[in-house]
C-alpha positions in Angstrom: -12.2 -7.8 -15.1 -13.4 -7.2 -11.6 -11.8 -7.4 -8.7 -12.2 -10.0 -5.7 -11.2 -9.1 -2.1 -9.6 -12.0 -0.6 -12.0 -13.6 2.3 -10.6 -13.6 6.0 -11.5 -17.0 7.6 -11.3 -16.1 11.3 -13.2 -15.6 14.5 -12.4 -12.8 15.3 -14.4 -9.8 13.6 -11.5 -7.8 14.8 -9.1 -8.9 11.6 -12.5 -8.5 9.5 -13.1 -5.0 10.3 -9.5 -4.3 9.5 -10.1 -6.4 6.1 -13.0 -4.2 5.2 -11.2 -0.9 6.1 -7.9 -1.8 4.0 -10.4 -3.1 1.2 -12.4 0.3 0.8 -8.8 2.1 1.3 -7.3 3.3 -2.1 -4.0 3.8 -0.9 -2.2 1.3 1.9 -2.3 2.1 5.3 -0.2 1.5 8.1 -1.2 0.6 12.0 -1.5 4.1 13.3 -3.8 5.1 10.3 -6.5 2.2 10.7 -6.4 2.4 14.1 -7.6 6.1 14.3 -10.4 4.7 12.4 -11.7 2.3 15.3 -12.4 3.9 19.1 -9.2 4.3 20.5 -7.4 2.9 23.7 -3.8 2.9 24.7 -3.3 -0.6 23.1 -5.3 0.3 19.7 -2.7 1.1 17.7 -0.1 -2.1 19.0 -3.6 -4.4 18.4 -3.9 -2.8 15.0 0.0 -3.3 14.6 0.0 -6.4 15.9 -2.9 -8.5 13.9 -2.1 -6.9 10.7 1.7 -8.6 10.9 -0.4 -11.8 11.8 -2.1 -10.9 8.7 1.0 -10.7 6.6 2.3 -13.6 8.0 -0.8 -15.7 7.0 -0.7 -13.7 3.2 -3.8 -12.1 3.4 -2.5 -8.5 3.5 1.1 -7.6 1.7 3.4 -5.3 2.9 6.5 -3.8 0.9 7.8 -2.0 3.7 6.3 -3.7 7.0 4.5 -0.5 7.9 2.3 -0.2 5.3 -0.4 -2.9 4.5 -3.0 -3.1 1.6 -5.0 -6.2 1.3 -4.3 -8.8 -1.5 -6.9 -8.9 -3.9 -7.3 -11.9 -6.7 -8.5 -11.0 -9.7 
């Protein structure tokens, strides 16, 4: 049965990109890791940090230590 990935209904094509990247991951990743791969700032890694435990929050991404984050996927 194939997978789905869960579809992110927000403006912002910030919490998409991160969607995509933690879809195509095979392993989860925490903030530090899918921020290095955007352009980096000072702030890109608390942004990162930041939207993905907005993303928990709303259930889209699941977290079994709060560092780490994979994206749900529905089968």
């Amino acid at each position: 049965m194939a997978e789905a990935v869960v579809s992110i209904g927000m403006r912002s094509s910030r919490p998409q990109q991160y969607s995509h990247r933690l879809a195509a991951a095979n392993q989860a990743l925490d903030a530090k890791g899918l921020a290095a791969q955007f352009k980096r700032t000072k702030t890109t890694d608390k942004k990162v940090a930041d939207v993905l435990d907005s993303l928990a929050r709303l259930g889209y991404v699941s977290s079994a230590d709060g560092k780490t984050f994979a994206l749900l996927r529905v089968a």
